[in-house]
C-alpha positions as CSV (number, residue, x, y, z in Angstrom):
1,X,-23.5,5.7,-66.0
2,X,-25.8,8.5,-65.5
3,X,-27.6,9.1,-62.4
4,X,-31.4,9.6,-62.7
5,X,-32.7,12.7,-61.9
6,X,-34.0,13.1,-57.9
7,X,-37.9,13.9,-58.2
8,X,-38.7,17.2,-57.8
9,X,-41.5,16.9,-55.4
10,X,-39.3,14.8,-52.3
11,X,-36.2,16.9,-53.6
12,X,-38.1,19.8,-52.1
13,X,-40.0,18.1,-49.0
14,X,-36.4,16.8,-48.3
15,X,-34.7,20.3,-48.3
16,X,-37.6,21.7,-46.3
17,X,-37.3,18.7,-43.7
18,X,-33.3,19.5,-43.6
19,X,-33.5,22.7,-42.6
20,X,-36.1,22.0,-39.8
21,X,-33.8,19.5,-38.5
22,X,-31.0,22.2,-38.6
23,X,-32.5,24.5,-36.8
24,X,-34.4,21.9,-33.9
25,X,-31.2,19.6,-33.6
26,X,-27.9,20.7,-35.0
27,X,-28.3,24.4,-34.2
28,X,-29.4,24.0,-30.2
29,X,-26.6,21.2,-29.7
30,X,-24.0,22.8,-31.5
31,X,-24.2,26.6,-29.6
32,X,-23.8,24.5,-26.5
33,X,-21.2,22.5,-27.5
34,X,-19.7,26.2,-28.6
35,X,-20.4,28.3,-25.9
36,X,-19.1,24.6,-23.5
37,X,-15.8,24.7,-25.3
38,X,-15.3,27.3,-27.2
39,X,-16.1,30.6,-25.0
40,X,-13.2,33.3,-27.0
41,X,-13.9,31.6,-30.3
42,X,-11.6,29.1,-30.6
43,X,-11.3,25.9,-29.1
44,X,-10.4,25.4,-25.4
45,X,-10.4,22.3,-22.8
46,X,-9.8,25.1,-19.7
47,X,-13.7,25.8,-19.0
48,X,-14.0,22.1,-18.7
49,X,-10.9,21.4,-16.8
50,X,-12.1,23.9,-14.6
51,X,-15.9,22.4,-14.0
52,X,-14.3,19.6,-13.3
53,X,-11.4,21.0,-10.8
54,X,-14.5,21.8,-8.4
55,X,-15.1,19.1,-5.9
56,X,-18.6,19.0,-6.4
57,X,-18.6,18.8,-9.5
58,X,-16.4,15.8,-9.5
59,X,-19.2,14.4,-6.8
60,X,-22.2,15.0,-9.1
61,X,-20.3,13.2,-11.9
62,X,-19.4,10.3,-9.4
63,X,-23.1,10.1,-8.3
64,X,-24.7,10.4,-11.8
65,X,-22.5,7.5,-13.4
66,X,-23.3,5.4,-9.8
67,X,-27.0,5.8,-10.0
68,X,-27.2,5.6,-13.9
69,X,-24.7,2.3,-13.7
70,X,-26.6,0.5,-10.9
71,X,-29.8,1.0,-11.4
72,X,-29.5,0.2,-14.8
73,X,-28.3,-3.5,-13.9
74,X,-31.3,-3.6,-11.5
75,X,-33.5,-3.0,-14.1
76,X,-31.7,-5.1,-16.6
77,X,-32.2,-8.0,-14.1
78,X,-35.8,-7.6,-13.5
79,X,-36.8,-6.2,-17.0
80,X,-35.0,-9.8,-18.3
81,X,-36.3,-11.7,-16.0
82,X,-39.8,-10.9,-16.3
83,X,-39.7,-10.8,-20.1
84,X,-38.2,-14.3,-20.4
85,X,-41.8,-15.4,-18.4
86,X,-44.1,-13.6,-20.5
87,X,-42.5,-14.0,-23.9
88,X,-41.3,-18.1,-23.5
89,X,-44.1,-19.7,-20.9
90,X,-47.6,-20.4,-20.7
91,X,-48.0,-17.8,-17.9
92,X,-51.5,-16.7,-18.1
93,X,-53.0,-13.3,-18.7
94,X,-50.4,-12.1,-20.6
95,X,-51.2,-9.3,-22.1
96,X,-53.1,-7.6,-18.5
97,X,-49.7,-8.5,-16.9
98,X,-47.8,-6.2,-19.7
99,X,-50.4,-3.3,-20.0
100,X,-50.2,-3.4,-15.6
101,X,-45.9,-3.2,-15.9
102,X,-45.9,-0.8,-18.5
103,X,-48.1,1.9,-16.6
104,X,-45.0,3.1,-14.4
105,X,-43.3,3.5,-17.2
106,X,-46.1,6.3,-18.8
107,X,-45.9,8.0,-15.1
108,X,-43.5,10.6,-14.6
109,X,-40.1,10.0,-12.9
110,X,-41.7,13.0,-10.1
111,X,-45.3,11.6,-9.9
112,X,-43.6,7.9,-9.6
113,X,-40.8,9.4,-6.7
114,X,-44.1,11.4,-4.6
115,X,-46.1,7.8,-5.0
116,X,-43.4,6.3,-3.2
117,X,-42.2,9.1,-0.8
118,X,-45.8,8.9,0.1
119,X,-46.1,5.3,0.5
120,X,-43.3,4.6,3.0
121,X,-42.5,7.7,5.1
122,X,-43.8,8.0,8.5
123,X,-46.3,10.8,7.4
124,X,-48.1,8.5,5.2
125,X,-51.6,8.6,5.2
126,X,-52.2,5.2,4.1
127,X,-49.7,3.4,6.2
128,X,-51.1,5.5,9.1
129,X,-54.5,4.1,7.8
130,X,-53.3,0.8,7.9
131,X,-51.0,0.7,10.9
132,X,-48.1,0.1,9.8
133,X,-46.5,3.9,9.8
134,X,-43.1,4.0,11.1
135,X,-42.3,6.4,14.8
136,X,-42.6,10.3,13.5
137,X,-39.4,11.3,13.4
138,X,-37.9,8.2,11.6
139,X,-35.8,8.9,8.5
140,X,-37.7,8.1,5.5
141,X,-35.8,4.9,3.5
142,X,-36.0,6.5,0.1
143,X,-33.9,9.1,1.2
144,X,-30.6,7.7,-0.1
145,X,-28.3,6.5,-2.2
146,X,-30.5,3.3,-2.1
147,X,-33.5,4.8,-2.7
148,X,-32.4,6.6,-5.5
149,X,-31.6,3.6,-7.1
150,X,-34.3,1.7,-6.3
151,X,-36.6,3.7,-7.8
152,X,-34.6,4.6,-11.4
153,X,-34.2,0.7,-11.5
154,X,-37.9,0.0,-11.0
155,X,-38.8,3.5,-13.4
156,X,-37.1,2.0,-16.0
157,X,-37.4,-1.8,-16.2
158,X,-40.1,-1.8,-18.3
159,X,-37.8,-0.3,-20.9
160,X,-35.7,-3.6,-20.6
161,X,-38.7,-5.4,-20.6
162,X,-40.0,-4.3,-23.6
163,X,-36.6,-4.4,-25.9
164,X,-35.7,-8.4,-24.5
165,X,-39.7,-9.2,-25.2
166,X,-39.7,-7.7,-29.1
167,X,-36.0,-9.4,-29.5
168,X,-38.0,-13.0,-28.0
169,X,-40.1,-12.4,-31.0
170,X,-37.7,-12.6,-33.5
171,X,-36.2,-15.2,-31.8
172,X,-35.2,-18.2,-34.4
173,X,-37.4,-20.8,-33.5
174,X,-35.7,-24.1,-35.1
175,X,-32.9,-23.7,-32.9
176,X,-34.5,-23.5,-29.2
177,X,-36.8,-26.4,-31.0
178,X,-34.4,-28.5,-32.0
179,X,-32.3,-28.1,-28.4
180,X,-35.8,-29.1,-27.1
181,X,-35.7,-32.0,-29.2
182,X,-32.3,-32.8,-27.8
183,X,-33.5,-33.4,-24.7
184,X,-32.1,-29.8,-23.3
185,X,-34.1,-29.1,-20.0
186,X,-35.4,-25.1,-20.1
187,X,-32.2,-23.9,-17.9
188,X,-30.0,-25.6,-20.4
189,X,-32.1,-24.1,-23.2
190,X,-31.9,-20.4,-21.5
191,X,-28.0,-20.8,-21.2
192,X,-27.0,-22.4,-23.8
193,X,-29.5,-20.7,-27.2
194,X,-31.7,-17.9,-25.6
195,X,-29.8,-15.8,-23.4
196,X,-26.5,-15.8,-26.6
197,X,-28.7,-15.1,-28.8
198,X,-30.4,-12.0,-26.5
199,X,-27.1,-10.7,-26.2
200,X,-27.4,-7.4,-28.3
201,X,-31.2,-6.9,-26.8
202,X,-29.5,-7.2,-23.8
203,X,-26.8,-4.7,-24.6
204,X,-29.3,-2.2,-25.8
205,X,-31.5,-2.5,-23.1
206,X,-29.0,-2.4,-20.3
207,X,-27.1,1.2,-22.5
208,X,-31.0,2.4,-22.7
209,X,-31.9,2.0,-18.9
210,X,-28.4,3.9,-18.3
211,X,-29.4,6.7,-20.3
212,X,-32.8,7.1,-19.4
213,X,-31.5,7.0,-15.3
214,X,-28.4,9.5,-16.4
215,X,-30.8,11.9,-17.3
216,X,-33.3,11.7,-15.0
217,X,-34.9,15.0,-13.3
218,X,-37.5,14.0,-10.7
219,X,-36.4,10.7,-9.0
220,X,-32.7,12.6,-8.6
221,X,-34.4,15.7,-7.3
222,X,-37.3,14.4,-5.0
223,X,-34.7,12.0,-3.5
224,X,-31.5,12.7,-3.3
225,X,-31.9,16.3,-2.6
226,X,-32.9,15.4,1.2
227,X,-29.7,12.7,1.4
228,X,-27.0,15.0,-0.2
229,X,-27.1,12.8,-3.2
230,X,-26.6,15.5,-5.6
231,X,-26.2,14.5,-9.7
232,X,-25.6,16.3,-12.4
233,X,-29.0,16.8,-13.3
234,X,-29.8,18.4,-10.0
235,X,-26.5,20.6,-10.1
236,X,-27.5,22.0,-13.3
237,X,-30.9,22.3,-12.3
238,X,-29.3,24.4,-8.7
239,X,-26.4,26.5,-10.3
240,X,-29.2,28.2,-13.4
241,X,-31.0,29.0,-10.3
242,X,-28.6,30.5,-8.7
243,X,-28.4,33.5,-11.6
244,X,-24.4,33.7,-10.9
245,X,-22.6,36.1,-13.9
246,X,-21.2,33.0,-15.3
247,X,-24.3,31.1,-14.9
248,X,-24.8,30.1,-18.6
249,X,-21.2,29.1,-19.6
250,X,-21.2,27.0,-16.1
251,X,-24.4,25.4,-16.9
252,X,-23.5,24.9,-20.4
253,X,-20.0,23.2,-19.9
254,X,-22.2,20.9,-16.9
255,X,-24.4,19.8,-19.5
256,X,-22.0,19.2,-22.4
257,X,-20.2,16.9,-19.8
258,X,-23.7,15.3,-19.1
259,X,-24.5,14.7,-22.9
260,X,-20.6,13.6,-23.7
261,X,-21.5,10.8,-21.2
262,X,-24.3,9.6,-22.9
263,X,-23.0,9.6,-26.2
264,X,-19.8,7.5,-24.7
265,X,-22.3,4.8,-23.4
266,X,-24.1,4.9,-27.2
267,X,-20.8,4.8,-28.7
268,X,-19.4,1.7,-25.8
269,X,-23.1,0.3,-26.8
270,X,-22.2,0.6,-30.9
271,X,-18.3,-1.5,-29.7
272,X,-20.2,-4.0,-27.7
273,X,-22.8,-4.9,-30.3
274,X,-20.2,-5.3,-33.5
275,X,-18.6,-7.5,-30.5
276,X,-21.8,-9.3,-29.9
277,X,-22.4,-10.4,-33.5
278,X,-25.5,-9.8,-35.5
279,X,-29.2,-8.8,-33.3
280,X,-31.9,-11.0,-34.0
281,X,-33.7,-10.4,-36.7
282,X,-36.8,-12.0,-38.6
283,X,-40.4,-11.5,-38.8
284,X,-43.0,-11.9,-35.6
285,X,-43.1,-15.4,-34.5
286,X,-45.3,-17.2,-32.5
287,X,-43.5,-17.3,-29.1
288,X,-42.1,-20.8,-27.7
289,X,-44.7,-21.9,-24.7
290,X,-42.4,-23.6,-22.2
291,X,-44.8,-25.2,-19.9
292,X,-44.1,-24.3,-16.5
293,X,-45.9,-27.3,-14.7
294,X,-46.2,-26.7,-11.2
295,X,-44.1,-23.4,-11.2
296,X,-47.1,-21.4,-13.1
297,X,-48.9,-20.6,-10.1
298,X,-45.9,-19.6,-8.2
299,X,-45.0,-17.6,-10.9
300,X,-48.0,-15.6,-11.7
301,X,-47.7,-14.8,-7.7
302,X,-44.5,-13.4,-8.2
303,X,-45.5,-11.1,-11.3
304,X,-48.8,-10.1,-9.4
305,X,-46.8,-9.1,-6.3
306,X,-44.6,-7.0,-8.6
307,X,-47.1,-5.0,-10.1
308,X,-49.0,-4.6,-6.8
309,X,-44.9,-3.2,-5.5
310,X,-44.7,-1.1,-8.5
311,X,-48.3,-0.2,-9.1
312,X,-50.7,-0.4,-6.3
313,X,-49.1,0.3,-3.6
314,X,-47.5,3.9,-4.7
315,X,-50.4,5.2,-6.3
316,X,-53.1,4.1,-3.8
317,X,-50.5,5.6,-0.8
318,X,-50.5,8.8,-4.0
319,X,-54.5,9.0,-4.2
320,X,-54.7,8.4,-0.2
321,X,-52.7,11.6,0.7
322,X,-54.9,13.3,-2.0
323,X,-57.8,12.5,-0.1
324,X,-56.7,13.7,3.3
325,X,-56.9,17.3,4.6
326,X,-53.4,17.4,5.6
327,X,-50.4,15.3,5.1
328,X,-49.6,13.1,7.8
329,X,-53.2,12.4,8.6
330,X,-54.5,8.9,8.7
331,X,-57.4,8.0,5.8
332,X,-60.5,7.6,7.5
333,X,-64.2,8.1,7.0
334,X,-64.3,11.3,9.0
335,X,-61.0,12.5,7.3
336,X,-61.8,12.1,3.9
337,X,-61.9,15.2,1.7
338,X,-62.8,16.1,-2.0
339,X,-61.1,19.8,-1.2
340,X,-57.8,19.1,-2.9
341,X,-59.1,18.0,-6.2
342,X,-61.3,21.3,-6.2
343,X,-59.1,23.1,-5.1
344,X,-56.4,22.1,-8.0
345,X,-59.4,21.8,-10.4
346,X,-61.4,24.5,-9.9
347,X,-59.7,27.4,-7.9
348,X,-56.0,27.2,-8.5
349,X,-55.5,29.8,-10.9
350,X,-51.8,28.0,-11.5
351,X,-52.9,24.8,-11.8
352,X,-55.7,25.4,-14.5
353,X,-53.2,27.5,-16.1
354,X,-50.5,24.6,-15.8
355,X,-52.9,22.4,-17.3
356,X,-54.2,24.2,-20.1
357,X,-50.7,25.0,-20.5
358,X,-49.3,21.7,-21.0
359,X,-52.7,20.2,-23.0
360,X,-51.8,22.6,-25.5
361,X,-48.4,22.3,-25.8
362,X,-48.2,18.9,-25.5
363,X,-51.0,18.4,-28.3
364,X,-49.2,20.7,-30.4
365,X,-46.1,18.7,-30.4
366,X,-48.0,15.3,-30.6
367,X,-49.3,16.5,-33.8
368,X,-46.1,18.2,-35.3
369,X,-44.0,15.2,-34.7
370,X,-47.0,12.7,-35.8
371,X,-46.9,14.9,-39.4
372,X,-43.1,15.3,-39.6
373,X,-42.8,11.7,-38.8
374,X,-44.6,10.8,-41.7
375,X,-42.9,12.9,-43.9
376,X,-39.5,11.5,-42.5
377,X,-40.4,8.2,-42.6
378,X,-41.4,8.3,-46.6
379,X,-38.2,10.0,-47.3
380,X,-36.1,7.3,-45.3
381,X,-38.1,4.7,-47.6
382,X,-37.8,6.9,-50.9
383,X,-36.5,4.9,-54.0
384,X,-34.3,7.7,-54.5
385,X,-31.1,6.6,-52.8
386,X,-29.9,9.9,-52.6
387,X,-33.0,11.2,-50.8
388,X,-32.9,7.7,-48.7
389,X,-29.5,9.3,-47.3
390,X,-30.6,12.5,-46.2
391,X,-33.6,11.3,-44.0
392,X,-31.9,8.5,-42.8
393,X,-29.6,11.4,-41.5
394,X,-31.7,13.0,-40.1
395,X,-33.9,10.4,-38.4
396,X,-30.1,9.5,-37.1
397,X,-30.0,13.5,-35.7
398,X,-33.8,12.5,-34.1
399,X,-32.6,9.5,-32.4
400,X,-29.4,11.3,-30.7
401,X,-31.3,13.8,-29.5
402,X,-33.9,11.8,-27.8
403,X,-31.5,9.9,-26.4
404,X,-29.5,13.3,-25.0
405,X,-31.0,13.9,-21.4
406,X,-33.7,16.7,-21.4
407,X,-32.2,18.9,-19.1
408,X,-29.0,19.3,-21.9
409,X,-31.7,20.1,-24.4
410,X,-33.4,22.6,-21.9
411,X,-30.0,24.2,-21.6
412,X,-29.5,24.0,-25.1
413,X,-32.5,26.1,-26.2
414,X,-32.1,28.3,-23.8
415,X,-28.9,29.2,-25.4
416,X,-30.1,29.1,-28.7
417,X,-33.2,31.3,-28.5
418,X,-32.4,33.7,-24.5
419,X,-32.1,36.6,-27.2
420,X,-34.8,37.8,-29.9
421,X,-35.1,35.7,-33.4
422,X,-32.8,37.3,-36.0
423,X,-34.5,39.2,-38.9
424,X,-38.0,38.5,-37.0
425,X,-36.9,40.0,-33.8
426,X,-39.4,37.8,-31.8
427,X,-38.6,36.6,-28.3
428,X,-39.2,33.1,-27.9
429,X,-37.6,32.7,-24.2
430,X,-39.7,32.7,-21.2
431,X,-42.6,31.3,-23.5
432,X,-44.6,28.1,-24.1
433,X,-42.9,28.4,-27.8
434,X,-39.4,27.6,-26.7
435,X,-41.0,24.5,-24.6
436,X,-43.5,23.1,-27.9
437,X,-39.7,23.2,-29.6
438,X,-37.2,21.2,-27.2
439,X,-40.5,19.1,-27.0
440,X,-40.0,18.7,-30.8
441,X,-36.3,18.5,-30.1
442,X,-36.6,15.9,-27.1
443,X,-39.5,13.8,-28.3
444,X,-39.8,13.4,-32.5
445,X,-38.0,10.4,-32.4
446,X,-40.8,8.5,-30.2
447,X,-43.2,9.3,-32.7
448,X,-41.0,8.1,-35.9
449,X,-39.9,5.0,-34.4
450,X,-43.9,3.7,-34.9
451,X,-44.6,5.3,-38.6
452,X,-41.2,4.1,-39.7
453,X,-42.2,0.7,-38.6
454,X,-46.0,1.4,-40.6
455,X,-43.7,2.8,-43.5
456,X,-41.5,-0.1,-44.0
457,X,-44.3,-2.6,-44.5
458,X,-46.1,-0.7,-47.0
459,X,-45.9,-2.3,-50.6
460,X,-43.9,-0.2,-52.8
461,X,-46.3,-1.0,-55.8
462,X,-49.1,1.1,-54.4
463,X,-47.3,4.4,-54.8
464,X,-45.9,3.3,-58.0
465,X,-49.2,2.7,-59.5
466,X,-50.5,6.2,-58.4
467,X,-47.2,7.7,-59.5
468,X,-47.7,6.0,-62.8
469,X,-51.6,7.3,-63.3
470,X,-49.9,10.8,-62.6
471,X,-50.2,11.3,-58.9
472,X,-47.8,13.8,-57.6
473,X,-45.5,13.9,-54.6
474,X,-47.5,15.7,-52.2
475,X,-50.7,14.0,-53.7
476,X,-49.3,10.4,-53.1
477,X,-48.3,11.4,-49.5
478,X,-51.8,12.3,-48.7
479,X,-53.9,9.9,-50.7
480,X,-51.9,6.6,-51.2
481,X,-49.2,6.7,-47.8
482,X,-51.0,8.9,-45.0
483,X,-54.4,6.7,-44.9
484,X,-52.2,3.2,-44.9
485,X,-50.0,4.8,-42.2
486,X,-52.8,6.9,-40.3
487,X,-53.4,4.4,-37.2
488,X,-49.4,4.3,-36.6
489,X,-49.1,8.0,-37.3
490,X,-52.0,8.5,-34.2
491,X,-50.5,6.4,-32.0
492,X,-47.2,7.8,-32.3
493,X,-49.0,11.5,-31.4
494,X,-50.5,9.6,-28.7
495,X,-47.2,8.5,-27.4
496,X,-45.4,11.9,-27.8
497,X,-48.5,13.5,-25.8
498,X,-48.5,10.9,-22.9
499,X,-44.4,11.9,-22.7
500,X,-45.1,15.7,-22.8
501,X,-48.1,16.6,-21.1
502,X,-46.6,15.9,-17.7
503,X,-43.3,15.8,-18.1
504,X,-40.7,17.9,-15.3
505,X,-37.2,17.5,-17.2
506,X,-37.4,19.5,-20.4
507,X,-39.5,22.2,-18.8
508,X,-37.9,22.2,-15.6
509,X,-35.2,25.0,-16.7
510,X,-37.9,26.7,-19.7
511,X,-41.2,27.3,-17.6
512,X,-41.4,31.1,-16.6
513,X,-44.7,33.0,-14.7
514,X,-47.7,32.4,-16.5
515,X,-46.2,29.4,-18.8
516,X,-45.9,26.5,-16.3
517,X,-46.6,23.1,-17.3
518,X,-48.4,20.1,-14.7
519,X,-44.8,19.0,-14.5
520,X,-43.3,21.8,-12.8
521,X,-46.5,22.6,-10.9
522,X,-46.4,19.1,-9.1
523,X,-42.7,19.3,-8.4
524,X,-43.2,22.8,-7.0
525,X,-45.7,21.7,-4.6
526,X,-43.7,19.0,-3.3
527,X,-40.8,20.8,-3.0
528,X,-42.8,23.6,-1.4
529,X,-44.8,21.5,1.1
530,X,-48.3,21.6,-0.4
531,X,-48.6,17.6,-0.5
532,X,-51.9,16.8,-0.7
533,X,-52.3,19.1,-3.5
534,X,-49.3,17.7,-5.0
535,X,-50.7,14.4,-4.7
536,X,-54.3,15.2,-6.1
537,X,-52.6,16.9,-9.3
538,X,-50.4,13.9,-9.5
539,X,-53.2,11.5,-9.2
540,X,-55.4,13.8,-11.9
541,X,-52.2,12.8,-13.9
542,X,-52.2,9.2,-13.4
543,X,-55.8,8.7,-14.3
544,X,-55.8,10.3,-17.4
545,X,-52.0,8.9,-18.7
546,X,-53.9,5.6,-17.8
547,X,-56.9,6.2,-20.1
548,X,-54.9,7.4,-22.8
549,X,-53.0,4.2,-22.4
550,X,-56.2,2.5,-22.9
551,X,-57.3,4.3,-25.6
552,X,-53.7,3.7,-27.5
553,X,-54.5,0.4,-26.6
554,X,-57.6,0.2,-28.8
555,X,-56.1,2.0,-31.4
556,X,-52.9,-0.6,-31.6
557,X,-55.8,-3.3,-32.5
558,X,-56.1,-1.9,-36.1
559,X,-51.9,-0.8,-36.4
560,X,-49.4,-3.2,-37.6
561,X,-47.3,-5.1,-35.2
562,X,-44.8,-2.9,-33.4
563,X,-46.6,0.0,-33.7
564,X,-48.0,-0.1,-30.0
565,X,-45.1,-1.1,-27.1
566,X,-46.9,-2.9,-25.4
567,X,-48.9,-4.8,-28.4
568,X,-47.0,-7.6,-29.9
């Protein structure tokens, strides 16, 4: 039988999209994974065998796969535990106890690890406020192995949260019913029907939070730095700074190791899902309502006190120091100052640059990955199965990426673009160009996961209809898809600009003079000893991710279900 021609239109759109994905997926990954293992040209284990011959390296490894693997279980704990309340009781305020949890998770990993440096060492201006500082000279608690962990665990369980509570959605309701019916008590029911039936949510979550902690910049940095906890990240981060003669084929054969990690835990999560059975699967249900009697008051304690641990407490100790002329200086009426927000507002000739900077950047990458999303998403839906193939590919290239740690993306376009542009001759390295692309690199799968979602709904009859009264490709795209899809499309932009704007781990190896981003600008105060005007950038940073947050909020009103993380 003969095959029917592939329309010309998406035939083209999907070539164009193909190379595009070359060039900001395949290409950057694959020079690394060439100059990692194959230095002389061919093939060769012995850089590798090397790396890993070197004590520390062997230590970094150890400490990566401890912090990744434990912290992930503590956030797997709480994100489960806290889901389970919102998505199957009559808790109360619901949706404020979701939007409060989710904030952390919008803050970056450095911001979150100065909040909480801040609001527990023996310089801190709001315990000193409140009387409850620890001696001067007392070794600050975060400074560990511990503290390390606590804080990935706590950074990402809203992660777990949120994959367990969309899972509780499509949880079948006739069976937790009828078990109800049975007479099953709600431990019995959580044992026996909901917690088997979470099991691949569970899986996912738990291999999501690992990844997201293996790769972490700031939390690894900020902390373990000061207790000798050295990772991976942080080597890599310490030997390109140390501008050796082998610099770049060490760094490169540390951060193939890095990513080869986190493609074995996607891989072990891939065995332990066709293990698991089938996910759960169905359309948006209205949750079960286990009535918690006398436990609801108890239990909307317990959720209050963790978003006042998680929340309140870091960031007032974060806007506290801001406030104070010098770190280590108690918040009072007489001490309170305005100087550090003018000062990184309106005088700091680095930090208005950082900002404008990363504003840019960060919006340019919101909208290129909001646009190519779109374009993706269509082809993944196309009734052309051969076209259907090729985006799903490349979504498939998208989603390993993003789930790569930044710094091996950093390191990778380095690699790919350190010399000038062939046939154009243009230089992107040690510009805010090579950043906008490992932002495109690190980030387009955020904003595809959303339009996908917005795509799949869409009734296939209203393109054919336009397509019938001689619409073409491009024409459908823009007139029949784009203004059906547009409010998933701006929240996906949103979502890519709250990630990027701020962010320290992509740009932590790319920035140069004159191109820094508010990332690298907080963590370089910090790590320099300017707190409070760490703190008051940081803070500047907070306020606005949490109006964006609100204003994606609004916006997830008029999107479809899914669209919005936090909207369900």
């Amino acid at each position: 039988m003969k095959r029917p021609p592939l329309p010309s239109g998406e035939l083209l759109v999907l070539l164009i999209a193909g190379l595009a994905a070359l060039a900001l997926f395949a290409w950057p990954l694959g020079l690394l994974l060439r100059t990692a293992l194959m230095p002389e040209g061919a093939l060769s284990l012995a850089p590798l065998a090397g790396q890993l011959g070197r004590a520390q390296t062997l230590r970094a490894l150890f400490h990566s796969l401890d912090s990744a693997a434990s912290s992930a279980l503590l956030s797997l704990v709480l994100g489960t535990a806290v889901a389970l309340l919102v998505g199957l009781t009559d808790l109360r305020g619901k949706g404020v106890f979701t939007f409060l949890l989710l904030i952390p998770m919008m803050i970056p990993p450095h911001v979150t690890a100065i909040a909480w440096i801040q609001a527990m060492g023996p310089s801190s201006p709001l315990l000193k406020t409140l009387g409850l500082a620890p001696p001067l000279g007392s070794t600050h608690p975060l400074y560990s192995r511990g503290g390390v962990i606590l804080l990935l665990g706590l950074q990402h369980m809203p992660l777990v949260f949120l994959v367990v509570l969309a899972a509780l959605r499509a949880l079948p309701r006739d069976l937790a019913e009828a078990a109800r019916i049975a007479g099953a008590r709600p431990a019995m029911l959580l044992r026996r029907i909901v917690l088997p039936l979470l099991a691949p949510a569970l899986i996912a979550a738990a291999a999501l939070a690992f990844v997201s902690a293996l790769g972490n910049f700031g939390i690894q940095a900020l902390l373990g730095i000061p207790a000798r906890y050295i990772t991976l990240p942080v080597l890599i981060w310490q030997r390109l700074a140390s501008f050796g003669p082998s610099v770049l084929s060490d760094v490169a054969v540390l951060a193939a190791l890095l990513g080869a990690v986190a493609v074995a835990v996607l891989l072990l999560q891939s065995r332990l899902l066709r293990r698991a059975g089938s996910a759960l699967a169905g359309r948006a249900q209205a949750p079960l309502r286990i009535a918690l009697g006398r436990g609801r008051l108890p239990a909307e304690a317990a959720l209050g006190l963790l978003v006042l641990g998680t929340l309140v407490l870091p960031f007032c100790a974060l806007f506290a120091t801001a406030l104070v002329p010098t770190y280590g200086v108690a918040l009072t009426r007489a001490t309170l100052t305005w100087e550090n927000f003018a000062e990184v507002l309106l005088r700091q000739e680095v930090t208005l640059r950082a900002f404008a900077n990363s504003l840019g950047t960060a919006a340019a990458a919101a909208g290129a990955c909001a646009l190519g999303a779109v374009v993706l998403a269509r082809l993944m839906a196309s009734p052309a199965r051969r076209i259907r193939q090729g985006g799903t590919a490349m979504a498939g290239l998208a989603e390993t990426a993003y789930a790569i740690p930044g710094l091996v993306i950093s390191v990778a376009f380095i690699l790919a673009f350190l010399r000038p542009l062939p046939l154009l001759g243009l230089s992107l390295y040690n510009t805010l160009g090579i950043i906008f692309l490992a932002y495109l690199c690190a980030f387009f799968a955020i904003a595809l996961k959303p339009v996908s979602a917005a795509v799949a709904q869409l009734d296939p009859a209203l393109e054919e209809a336009a397509r019938i009264a001689g619409a073409g490709y491009l024409l459908r795209l823009r007139r029949t898809v784009l203004p059906l899809i547009a409010p998933a499309a701006a929240s996906g932009a949103i979502l890519v600009f709250l990630t990027a704007y701020n962010e320290v781990t992509v740009s932590a190896l790319l920035w140069s003079s004159g191109n820094e981003t508010i990332g690298t600008v907080i963590y370089n105060y910090e790590d320099g000893g300017d707190t409070v005007l760490a703190a008051a950038m940081a803070s500047v940073t907070v306020a606005a991710t949490v109006a964006l947050m609100g204003l994606l909020d609004l916006l997830g009103r008029r999107a479809p279900p899914g669209v919005v993380p936090w909207r369900f």
